[in-house]
N, C-alpha and C positions, 0 to 999 in steps of 0.2 A: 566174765561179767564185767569186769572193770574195765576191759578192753572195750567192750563194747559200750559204756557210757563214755569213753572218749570220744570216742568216735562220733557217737551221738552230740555231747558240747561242741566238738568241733566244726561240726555240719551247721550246726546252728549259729555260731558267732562268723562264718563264711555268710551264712545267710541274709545275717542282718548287719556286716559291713555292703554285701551288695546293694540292697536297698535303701542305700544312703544315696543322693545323689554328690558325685565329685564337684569339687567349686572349682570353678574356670578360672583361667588367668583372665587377668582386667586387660582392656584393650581401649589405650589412649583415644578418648576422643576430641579431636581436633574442635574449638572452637568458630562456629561461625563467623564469615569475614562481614563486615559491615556493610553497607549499602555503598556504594558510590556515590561519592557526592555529585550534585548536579555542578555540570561547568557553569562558571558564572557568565552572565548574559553581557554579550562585549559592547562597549563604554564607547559612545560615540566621541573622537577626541576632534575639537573646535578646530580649524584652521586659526593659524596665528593672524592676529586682527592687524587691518594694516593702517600703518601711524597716521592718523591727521596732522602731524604737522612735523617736519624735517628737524634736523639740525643744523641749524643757521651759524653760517660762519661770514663774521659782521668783519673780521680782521684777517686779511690775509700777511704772512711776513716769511716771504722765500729764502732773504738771505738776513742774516743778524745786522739789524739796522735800519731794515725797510720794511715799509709798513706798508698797505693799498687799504683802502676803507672806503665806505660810500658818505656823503654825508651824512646821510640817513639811513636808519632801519626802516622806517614805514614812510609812504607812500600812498598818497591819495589815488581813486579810479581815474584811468583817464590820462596819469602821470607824463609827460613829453620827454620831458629831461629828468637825466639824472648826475648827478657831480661825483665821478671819480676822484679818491684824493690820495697821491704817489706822495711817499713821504720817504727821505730817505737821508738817514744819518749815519752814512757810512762813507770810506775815502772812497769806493768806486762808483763810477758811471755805469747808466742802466737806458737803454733805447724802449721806446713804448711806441706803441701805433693805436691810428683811432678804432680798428676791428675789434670786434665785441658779438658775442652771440647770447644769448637768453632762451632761458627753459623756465618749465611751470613744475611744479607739485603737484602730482596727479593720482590719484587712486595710488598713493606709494609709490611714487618711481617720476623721476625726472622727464618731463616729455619737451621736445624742443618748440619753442615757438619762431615761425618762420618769416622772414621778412618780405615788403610789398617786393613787387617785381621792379624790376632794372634797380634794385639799390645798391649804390657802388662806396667804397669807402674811398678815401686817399691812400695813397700807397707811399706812405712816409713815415721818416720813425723818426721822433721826437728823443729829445736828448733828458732825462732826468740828471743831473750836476752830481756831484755830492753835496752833502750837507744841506739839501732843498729841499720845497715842497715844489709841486708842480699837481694840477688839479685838469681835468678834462669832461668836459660834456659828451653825455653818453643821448642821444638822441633814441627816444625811444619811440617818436613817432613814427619811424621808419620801420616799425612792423607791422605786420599785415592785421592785425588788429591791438584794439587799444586795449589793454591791460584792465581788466576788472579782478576783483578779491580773491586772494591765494599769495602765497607764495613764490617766490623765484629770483632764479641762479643766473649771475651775467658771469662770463668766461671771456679770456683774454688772454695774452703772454708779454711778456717783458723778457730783454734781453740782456743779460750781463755780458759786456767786449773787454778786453784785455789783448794787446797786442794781438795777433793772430788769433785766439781764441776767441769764441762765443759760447754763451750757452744759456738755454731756453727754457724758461720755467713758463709753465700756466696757472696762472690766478683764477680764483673764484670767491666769489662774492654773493648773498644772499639777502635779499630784501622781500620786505611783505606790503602788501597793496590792500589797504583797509580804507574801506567809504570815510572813515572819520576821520585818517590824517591827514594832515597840510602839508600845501607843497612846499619845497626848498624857497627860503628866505630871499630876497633882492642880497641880502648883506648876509656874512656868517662867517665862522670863524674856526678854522682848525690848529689843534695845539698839540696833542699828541695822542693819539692811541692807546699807549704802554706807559705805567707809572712810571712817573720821575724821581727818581734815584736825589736821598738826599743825605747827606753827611751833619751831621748836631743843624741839623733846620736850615741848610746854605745848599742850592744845587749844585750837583758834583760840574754837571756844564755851566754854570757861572750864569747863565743868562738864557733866558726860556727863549725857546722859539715859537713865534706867531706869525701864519698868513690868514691873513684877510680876504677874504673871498671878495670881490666885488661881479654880481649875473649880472647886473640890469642892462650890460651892452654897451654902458658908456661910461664916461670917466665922472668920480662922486669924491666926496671928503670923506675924509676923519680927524676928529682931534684927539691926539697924541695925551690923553689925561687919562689913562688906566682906572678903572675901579678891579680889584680885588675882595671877592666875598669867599666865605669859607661856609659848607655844608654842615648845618648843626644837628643835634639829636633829633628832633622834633624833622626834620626836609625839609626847614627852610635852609636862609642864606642870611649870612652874617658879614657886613662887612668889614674890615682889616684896614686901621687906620694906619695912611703913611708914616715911615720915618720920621725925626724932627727934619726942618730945614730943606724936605723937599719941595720943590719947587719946579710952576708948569708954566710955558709961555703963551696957551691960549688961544695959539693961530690955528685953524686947520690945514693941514697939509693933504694934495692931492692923491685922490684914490685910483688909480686907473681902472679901466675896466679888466674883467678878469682876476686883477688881485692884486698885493703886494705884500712883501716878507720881510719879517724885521724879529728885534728878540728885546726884550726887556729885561734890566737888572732889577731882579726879584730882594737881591740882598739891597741895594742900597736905597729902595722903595719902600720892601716893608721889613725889612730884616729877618733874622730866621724865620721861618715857620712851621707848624706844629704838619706831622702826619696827616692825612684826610684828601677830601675832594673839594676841589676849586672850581670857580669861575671868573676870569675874566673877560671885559664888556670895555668897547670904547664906542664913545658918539660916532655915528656914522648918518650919509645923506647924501642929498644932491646940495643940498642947501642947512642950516645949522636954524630952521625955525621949529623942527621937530626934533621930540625926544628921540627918537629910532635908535637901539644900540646893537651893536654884533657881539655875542655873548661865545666862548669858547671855553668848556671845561675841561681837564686834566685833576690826576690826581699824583698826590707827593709820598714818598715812602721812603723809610730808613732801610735800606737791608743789613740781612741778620749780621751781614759779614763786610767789612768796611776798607777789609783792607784789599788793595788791590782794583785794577780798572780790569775789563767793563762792568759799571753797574748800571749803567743803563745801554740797550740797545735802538 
């Protein structure tokens, strides 16, 4: 009997472990991946805008010493002439010739402007000195049209000789052609390009150089009576009264045409002078009934370092 009641609980707890249900193993579920981002919609990128206006180079200077400049930056429409001006404060000599070519500024980019038919230059080189100016008319009528508003580049070469050697540099120069500026003066005056180098208020060259431009074709005066003005806060001009005891003789002396070059003692006129920009102006004319003067600015500088030449080129 007791046998068989095991038998019987035992039937019964088989029974009712089967009708349980077994618990599953868990089975990792991966989380869903995001959406894809949309590509971003592509960026139209501008062509790069092209420059309305160059970079002007008013001074050209090949070798330490020598300067080329126009007289002017701007330029009236219409322009004929233009004044070349060789400046050269070095011990060597330098050959120039009258060829010259010219380009415009154009939609960005240099385009050449071509001259009339049969134009012929001279085939000769001109001798630049040391220590000279020397100035040259650039005829600009002789292109196949006249220059209206823009920009543009005249091109040239100068020569440095040396016993047997040569050697060829090309210059460039840029001027602008605006309805409003005026043309090159009858009379005018070049002094220097590149500041002048001064020592406690005394030029380290003792004595400035000045040429006198004389266009009008034939021979004029000037009188040898300097005014010196100095550049004040405000852009006016101040004038710089002389030394004691100097003294002028009053005559005018002969202008020739084309020019003449000469230099002025800066110390024993006005004595030191302070940093800044200058102008000086002497009477000019065919005749001394008018004021008319030829005015030529430069500016004066200490450099940081005093000892030692060259400080100025």
């Amino acid at each position: 009997m007791r046998k068989i009641l095991m038998l019987l609980l035992t039937a019964a707890m088989c029974l009712t472990a089967c009708g349980k249900d077994a618990p599953l193993p868990e089975v990792p579920v991966e989380p869903e991946a995001p959406p894809a981002a949309a590509a971003p919609e592509a960026v139209p990128v501008p062509a790069p805008a092209t420059p309305e206006e160059p970079e002007m180079v008013t001074v050209w200077s090949g070798w330490p010493g020598v300067t080329l400049s126009l007289l002017q930056e701007n330029y009236p429409v219409g322009v004929q002439e233009i004044t070349l001006v060789l400046d050269n404060r070095s011990e060597m000599e330098f050959d120039y010739g009258e060829h010259f070519s010219c380009q415009k500024f154009v939609d960005g980019a240099w385009q050449p402007v071509e001259f009339q038919d049969k134009v012929f230059f001279h085939d000769i080189a001109w001798i630049l000195e040391a220590d000279s100016v020397r100035k040259l008319r650039l005829n600009m009528g002789c292109l196949e049209q006249p220059l209206d508003e823009g920009f543009y580049r005249l091109t040239g070469e100068i020569i440095y000789r040396a016993d047997s050697m040569a050697e060829l540099e090309a210059w460039q120069l840029d001027f602008r052609v605006k309805a409003e500026a005026q043309p090159e003066p009858d009379y005018a005056m070049y002094i220097s390009k590149k500041p002048v180098p001064t020592v406690d208020g005394c030029l380290v060259t003792d004595r400035l150089p000045v040429y006198l431009i004389n266009n009008t074709g034939k021979d004029g005066q000037v009188l040898h009576i300097p005014h010196l003005e100095r550049r004040n806060e405000t852009g006016g001009w101040e004038e710089i009264p002389y030394q004691d005891n100097v003294g002028f003789c009053g005559t005018p002396d002969p202008l020739p045409a084309g020019g003449a070059e000469w230099s002025e003692d800066m110390l024993y006129l006005w004595g030191a002078l302070e940093d800044g920009r200058y102008r000086l102006s002497y009477k000019v004319g065919d005749t001394f009934d008018t004021e008319e003067r030829a005015y030529g600015e430069f500016t004066l500088y200490t450099p940081e370092e005093n000892h030692g030449l060259p400080l100025a080129e």
